[in-house]
C-alpha positions, 0 to 999 in steps of 0.5 A: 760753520763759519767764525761769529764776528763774521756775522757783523750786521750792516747798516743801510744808509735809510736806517741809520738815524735810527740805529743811531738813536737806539745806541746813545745809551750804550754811548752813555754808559760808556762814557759814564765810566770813563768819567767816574774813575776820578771820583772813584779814585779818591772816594774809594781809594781805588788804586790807577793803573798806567798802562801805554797803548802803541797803536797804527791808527791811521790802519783799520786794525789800529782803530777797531783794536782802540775801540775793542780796548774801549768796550772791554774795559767797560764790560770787565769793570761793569763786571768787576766793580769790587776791584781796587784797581782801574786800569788808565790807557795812554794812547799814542800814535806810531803812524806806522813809523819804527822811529816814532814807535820807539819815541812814543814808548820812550815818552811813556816810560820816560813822563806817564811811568806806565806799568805796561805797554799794549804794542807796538804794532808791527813786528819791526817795531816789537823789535826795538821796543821789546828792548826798552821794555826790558831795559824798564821791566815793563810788559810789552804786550802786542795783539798784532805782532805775529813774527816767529823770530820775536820770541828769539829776543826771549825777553821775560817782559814780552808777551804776545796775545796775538798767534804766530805766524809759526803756529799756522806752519802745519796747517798750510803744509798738511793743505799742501799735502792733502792735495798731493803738491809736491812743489810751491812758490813763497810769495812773501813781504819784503821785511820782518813780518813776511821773512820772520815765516820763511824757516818754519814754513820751510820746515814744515814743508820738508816734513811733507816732502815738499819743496819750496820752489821759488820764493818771490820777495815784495817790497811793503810799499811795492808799486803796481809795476813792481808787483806785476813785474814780480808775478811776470817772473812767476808766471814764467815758472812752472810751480802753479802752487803759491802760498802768499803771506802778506797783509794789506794794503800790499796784498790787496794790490797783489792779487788785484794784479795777478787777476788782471794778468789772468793767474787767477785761471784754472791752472792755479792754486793759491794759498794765503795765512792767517796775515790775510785770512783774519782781514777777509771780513774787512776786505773791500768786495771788489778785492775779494771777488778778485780772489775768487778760488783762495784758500786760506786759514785763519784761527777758529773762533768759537760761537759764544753768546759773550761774543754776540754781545761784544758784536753788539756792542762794537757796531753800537760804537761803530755807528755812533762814530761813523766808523768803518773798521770792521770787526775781525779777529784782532779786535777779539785779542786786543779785547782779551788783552785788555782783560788779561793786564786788568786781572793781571793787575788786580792780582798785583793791587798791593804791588802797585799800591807801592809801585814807583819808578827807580831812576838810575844814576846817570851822568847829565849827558844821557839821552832820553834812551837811557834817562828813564827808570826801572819799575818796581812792580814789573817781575810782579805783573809779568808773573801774574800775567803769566798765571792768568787765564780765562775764556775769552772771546777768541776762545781759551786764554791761556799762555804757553810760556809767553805765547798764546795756546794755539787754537784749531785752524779753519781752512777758508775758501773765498767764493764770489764776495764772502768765506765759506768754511771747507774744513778745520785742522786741528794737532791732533787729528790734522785736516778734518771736515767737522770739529768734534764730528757726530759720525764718524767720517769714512776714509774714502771721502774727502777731507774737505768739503766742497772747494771753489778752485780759481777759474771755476774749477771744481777739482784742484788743478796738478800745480805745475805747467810747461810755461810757454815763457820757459826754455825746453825741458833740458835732457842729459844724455851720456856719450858711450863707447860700448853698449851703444845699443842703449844710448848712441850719440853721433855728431853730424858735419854742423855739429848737431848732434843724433842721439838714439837708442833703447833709453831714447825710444823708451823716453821718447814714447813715454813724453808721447804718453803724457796727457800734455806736451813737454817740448824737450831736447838732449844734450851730450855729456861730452867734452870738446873731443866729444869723448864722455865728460864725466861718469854716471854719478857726475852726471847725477850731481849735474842734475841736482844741481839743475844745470839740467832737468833731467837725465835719460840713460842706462842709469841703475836705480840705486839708494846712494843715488836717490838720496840726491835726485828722484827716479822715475819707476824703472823701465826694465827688468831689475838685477845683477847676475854672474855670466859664465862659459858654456863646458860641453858635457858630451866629451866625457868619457864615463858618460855611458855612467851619467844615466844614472846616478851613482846612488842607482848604480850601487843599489841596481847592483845589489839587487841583482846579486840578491835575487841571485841568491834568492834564486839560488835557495829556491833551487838547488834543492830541485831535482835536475837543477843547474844550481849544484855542484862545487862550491865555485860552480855555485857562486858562478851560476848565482852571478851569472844568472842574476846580471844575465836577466839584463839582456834576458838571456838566461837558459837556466829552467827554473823549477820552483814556483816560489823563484817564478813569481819572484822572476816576473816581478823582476824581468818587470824591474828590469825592463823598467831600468833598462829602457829607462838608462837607453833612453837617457842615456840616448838623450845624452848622445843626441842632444848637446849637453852645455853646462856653466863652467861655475855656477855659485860665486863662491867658487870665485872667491875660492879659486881667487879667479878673475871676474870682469865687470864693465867700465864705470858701473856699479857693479865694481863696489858690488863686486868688492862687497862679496871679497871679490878682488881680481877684477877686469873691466870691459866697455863693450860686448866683443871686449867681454868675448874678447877676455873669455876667449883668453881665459882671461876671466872665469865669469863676469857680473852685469846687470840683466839689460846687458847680459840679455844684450850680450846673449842675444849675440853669444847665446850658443857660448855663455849662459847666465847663472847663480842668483839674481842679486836684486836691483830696481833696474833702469830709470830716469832722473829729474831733480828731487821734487820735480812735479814731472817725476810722478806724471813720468812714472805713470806714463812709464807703467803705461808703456812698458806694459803695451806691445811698444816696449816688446818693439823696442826691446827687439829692434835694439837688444834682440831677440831672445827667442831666437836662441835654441840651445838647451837649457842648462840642467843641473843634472840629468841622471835617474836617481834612486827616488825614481825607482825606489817603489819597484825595488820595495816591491819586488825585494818584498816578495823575494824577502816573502817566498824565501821565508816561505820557503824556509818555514815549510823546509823546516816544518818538514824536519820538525822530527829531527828538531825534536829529538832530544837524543842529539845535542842542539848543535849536532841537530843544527849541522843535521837540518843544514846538512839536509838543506844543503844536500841534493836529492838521490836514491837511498843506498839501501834500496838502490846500491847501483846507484852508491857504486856510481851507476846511474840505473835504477830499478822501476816499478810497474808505473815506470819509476824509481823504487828506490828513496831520494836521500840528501848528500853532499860529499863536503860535509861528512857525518860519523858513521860509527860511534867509535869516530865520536869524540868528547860526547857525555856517556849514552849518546853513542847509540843515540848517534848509530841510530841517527847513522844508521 
């Protein structure tokens, strides 16, 4: 979609005679009612008024702005003939002057006593006049002054039909981004027009994140020479994005030039506002094939059939008059214009019926500037001007304050001669393909439809080059004492300079990834005394302030820092870590104990006092048992039998059924243990145990021990952060040994880089350990917004990510492979989770048989429970007394055996006659009823019978 007085028909020389004829009775119209507003004036009472035009009209857009003005004010009256007022035009000539503009405007306020002034033409001509308006309460209204800095004045009586250069800001900003620019240059017109766009440009590009380069002034009447000496100095640069706000002629010349010395190639882009974008359709073809590749925008204008009519009508007058000025936008706005003073004016009849010129009381040495009067009528006019509004052939006419609503942008590319719509930018929506399209648009495709670049390019060019006219790209480089293995300077007898080192190889590979040559060369930060010249940060600032292009060294990624200059991605591994001495733990006395943890010991102990007692129940009620004897004797044997299952060397039998299955579940947990405590306990013997000497920084801060960081680094703030005072600095890794070795510090903090340095020569006396307190690790610096920040990056990823950068990190930090001491382990014990399955398992059984055990032994005494004869406790010491006592052969049957011998009687089969009774001498039971004390009356014979 293209703008429709874009579609403006021309004329062939053959046909013009005829077109002519076919137009003299528009002409006549048009003339017919210029000549009636006499007449009607006094038939109809019909009130005139005045109304100043200041126009260039020795300009193009001076001339067709006349002629728009013309035709509107025909079209509005043929339309309104019951109006009471008609407007009167007085046209004067600026001839492009500032001082004549102001002397036209003084003559009408002064002698015609206008109403209102349509103009002036220039913004720098708005400047002055806008005074005088004020100074009169005239409206001045201009349809070609576009400078933002006009509504500073805030006049009441200013009003501006025509956008602002400030309104057309987000548009070129949201182009710029959308093609991933981080850096223009600003080609501008030396005066107030082209300076009134700068600051909101500027800002709107800041927003973006985009910075303006370089910004290249032009004279308004700049010669050829000038202006090719000008694009000389930008080709010079290395930003490749030029956004040019100029209007013609000055334009036109510019880019006529910038074709002839070859900026018009594939490696540019161009950019142009709506100071020329409204002017395409009028511009010489031999201009626009010049700017083959431009984009630019200009405001949307609608399609309406009022406007195809006004066309019409414009070229009528065009042909009639020989004229050349094709249409463009401002001739739309000055037609708009029109209308707006003549409904303006209409609302205002009664006001101007009356309207008279109040003179002030002057001396007679007054100049003309102060000797004109005040308007009666002008607060009137400026308010109904400020209420007015309606559909115009711009599109919606309407003010937001005293400035024009601003429209949707289109975003135009010059292909060969003409324009082609490649997209619109709206507030709301931003850059767009359609206006209010049907379909929904993907987010994949491209915002813009198909764009002709400068050269014939099809995709848009990166926007910035190495120029050939450029010096080297200049690196700096610290001067280092220690670490040199990351950056080493060395001087040679001619005072030229060796730099090398791990940041040097990784810079070196990254320019040899970049798909174009960057030539470039390292300079030392040094003094004099080749000594360093400054620390890290001052060398950061150097770069903002461009002294150098960039910075290549051991330089931390940190947010303080970027908040100047742009990183590129890192190129190392990122964060800060606590470096502390090895403690060997095979020195310990008690280490025959670390196997396993004492929660094990505790619990291994119990187990084996428990299945003595276990054994212990289960047997000595046996018959031949080693589990009898004297109370001590049986304490013993229960120790002795339980902890002697640990080298199984027990000689006891065991004779119960029940304390057999209980012992092979145990000699299996015991076996377990066992060859579990040798082989750890073996481990610990033959392999050196190295542990930190601290392991949190908490610890640290507790003891209020000495930390060591090294010299000039950030790691001090970081440190001071975690109220960590007592702090030594190092500059080199045999200084740092140097300070362990004298106690003189407990642990240090380093980024990861280093201390992988450090280990790779120390790895056998220090470890890393604690937390890795995150970084973003090594980059390089360039200046914010430098357009080599986002190839460097890529080129970055590309080669930390292939076997260059394992090389590099070989040849100049070492290693770290090589090292073979044991990782540190926290702790190498058993702990009781290990063995918590087999001892549920076996203390289940154990817990099985032994309640077994009980419930048939009392079973078997289910008589004496019974018996109701004996009071519960006598029974209760009874069963126990059974369950204590050992089996012999009763008394009665065998009395040998009370008197002590050992013999017994045998039957036939080979056995004892006699019957097995328990006894046990420490406890004794009354044999007599008479030895029975304090028992109720009756349970004496109860008591002979249970004796006897």
């Amino acid at each position: 979609m293209s703008s429709p007085f874009i579609h403006i028909m021309m004329f062939s020389n053959k046909s013009a005679d005829l077109k002519r004829a076919s137009c003299l009775s528009n002409y006549h119209y048009l003339c017919l009612n210029l000549v009636l507003l006499g007449s009607i004036e006094s038939t109809l009472a019909l009130v005139p008024v005045r109304v100043g035009v200041v126009l260039d009209m020795n300009t193009n857009v001076g001339k067709m702005g006349m002629a728009s003005m013309n035709i509107a004010l025909a079209d509005f009256y043929a339309a309104n003939q019951q109006f009471q007022t008609r407007l009167v035009l007085s046209t004067r000539d600026s001839k492009g002057d500032v001082i004549s503009a102001a002397g036209e405007v003084v003559d009408l306020l002064k002698n015609e006593k206008v109403e209102a002034i349509i103009g002036p033409f220039t913004s720098m001509e708005a400047y002055f006049v806008i005074h005088l308006g004020q100074k009169a309460h005239v409206p001045i209204i201009s349809f070609t002054a576009t400078s933002p800095t006009l509504t500073s004045i805030r006049s009441p009586y200013f009003f501006r039909t025509v956008l602002s250069d400030s309104d057309q800001v987000n548009a070129i900003s949201a182009i710029v981004e959308a093609f991933g620019w981080r850096e223009v240059t600003l080609v501008y017109v030396d005066d107030e027009f082209g300076q009134g766009i700068v600051p909101f440009l500027g800002e709107a590009l800041e927003e973006k994140d985009v910075t303006i380069a370089h910004r290249s002034t032009i004279p308004s009447s700049a010669t050829s020479d000038q202006i090719v000496a000008e694009l000389y100095m930008l080709m010079s640069k290395q930003t490749r994005v030029f956004i040019v706000h100029m209007a013609d002629p000055v334009c036109y010349s510019f880019f006529v030039e910038a074709n002839r010395l070859g900026m018009m190639s594939q490696e540019y882009a161009w950019i142009i506002t709506d100071a020329m974008g409204n002017l395409l359709n009028s511009t010489n073809p031999n201009v626009m094939e010049s700017m083959e590749g431009v984009l630019g925008v200009r405001p949307y204008v609608p399609r309406t059939s009022s406007l195809g009519q006004f066309q019409e009508n414009y070229m009528n007058q065009l042909v009639l008059n020989n004229g050349n000025s094709k249409l463009t936008v401002f001739g739309l706005w000055a037609y708009d214009t029109i209308t707006a003073v003549a409904i303006a004016a209409e609302n205002v009849a009664e006001s101007i019926k009356h309207a008279s010129f109040l003179m002030p009381n002057t001396s007679s040495y007054v100049t003309d500037l102060e000797n004109f009067g005040v308007s009666s009528v002008g607060s009137d006019l400026i308010r109904a001007l400020s209420n007015t509004s309606f559909k115009g052939l711009a599109g919606s006419f309407r003010f937001n304050g005293q400035e024009l609503q601003s429209p949707p942008y289109e975003v135009v590319n010059v292909v060969g001669s003409g324009v082609r719509v490649v997209g619109y930018w709206t507030e709301e929506d931003g850059i767009v393909r359609e206006l209010n399209p049907t379909t929904q648009v993907s987010t994949s495709e491209s915002k813009f439809k198909s764009i002709l670049w400068p050269g014939d390019r099809t995709s848009p060019p990166k926007g910035w080059v190495l120029p050939v006219n450029e010096e080297k790209l200049r690196v700096l480089v610290p001067v280092k004492d220690g670490f040199s293995e990351f950056v080493h300077v060395s001087w040679n007898s001619d005072n030229s300079t060796n730099v090398q080192g791990f940041c040097i190889d990784v810079f070196d590979e990254v320019i040899k990834a970049l798909p174009y040559g960057v030539p470039y060369e390292y300079i030392p930060y040094a003094t004099v005394n080749r000594t360093s010249a400054g620390t890290y940060d001052e060398m950061v600032y150097e770069v903002y302030l461009k002294n150098y292009d960039a910075f290549v060294g051991d330089l931390t990624i940190i947010a303080n820092r970027s908040r100047y200059v742009d990183f590129t991605l890192p190129f190392t591994e990122s964060g800060v870590s606590m470096l502390v001495p090895y403690i060997n733990k095979n020195h310990k006395a008690w280490l025959f104990l670390t196997p396993l943890t004492w929660q094990l010991w505790l619990t291994s102990f119990c187990s084996f006092v428990t299945i003595g007692i276990v054994i212990w129940i289960l047997e000595h009620r046996e018959r031949d048992t080693d589990f009898r004897g004297t109370l001590r004797h049986q304490v013993g044997m229960i120790m002795w039998y339980s902890f002697s299952t640990m080298v199984f060397s027990q000689r006891e039998i065991i004779r119960n059924n029940f304390a057999r299955i209980i012992m092979i579940f145990w000699f299996f947990v015991v076996l377990i243990l066992t060859q579990s405590y040798t082989a750890n306990l073996a481990s610990l013997l033959t392999v050196q145990q190295l542990t930190p000497s601290i392991t949190d920084i908490q610890t640290l801060i507790k003891t209020n021990a000495n930390v060591g960081y090294q010299e000039g680094s950030f790691v001090y703030q970081f440190l001071k952060n975690k109220n960590l005072s007592s702090l030594l600095q190092y500059s080199s890794p045999d200084e740092l040994h140097e300070l362990f070795m004298n106690r003189s510090i407990a642990a240090a903090f380093d980024e990861l880089p280093y201390i992988k340095l450090f280990l790779s020569n120390y790895c056998t006396q220090y470890t890393m350990t604690g937390p890795v307190y995150k970084t973003d690790g090594f980059g390089f610096v360039f200046p914010a917004g430098s357009p080599l920040v986002s190839d460097i990056s890529k080129a970055v990823l590309n080669v930390t990510e292939s076997d260059i950068m394992f090389q590099i990190e070989n040849a100049w930090l070492g290693d770290s492979s090589s090292c073979t001491t044991t990782p540190f382990s926290p702790s190498n014990s058993l702990g009781l989770e290990s063995f918590m399955g087999l001892f549920g398992i076996v203390g289940g059984i154990a817990a099985f048989f032994v309640l077994l055990h009980i419930g048939i032994f009392l079973f078997r005494q289910r008589d004496l429970l019974r018996d109701r004869r004996l009071p519960i406790w006598i029974r209760g010491i009874l069963v126990y007394q059974k369950f204590i006592e050992a089996y012999q052969i009763n008394p009665e049957c065998t009395p040998a055996l009370q008197s002590g011998k050992s013999d017994a009687r045998a039957n036939g089969n080979g056995r004892s006659t006699g019957v097995v009774v328990p006894i046990d001498e420490s406890i004794r039971v009354p044999k007599a009823p008479e030895e029975i004390t304090n028992l109720p009356q009756g349970h004496t014979q109860e008591i002979e019978l249970v004796t006897s």
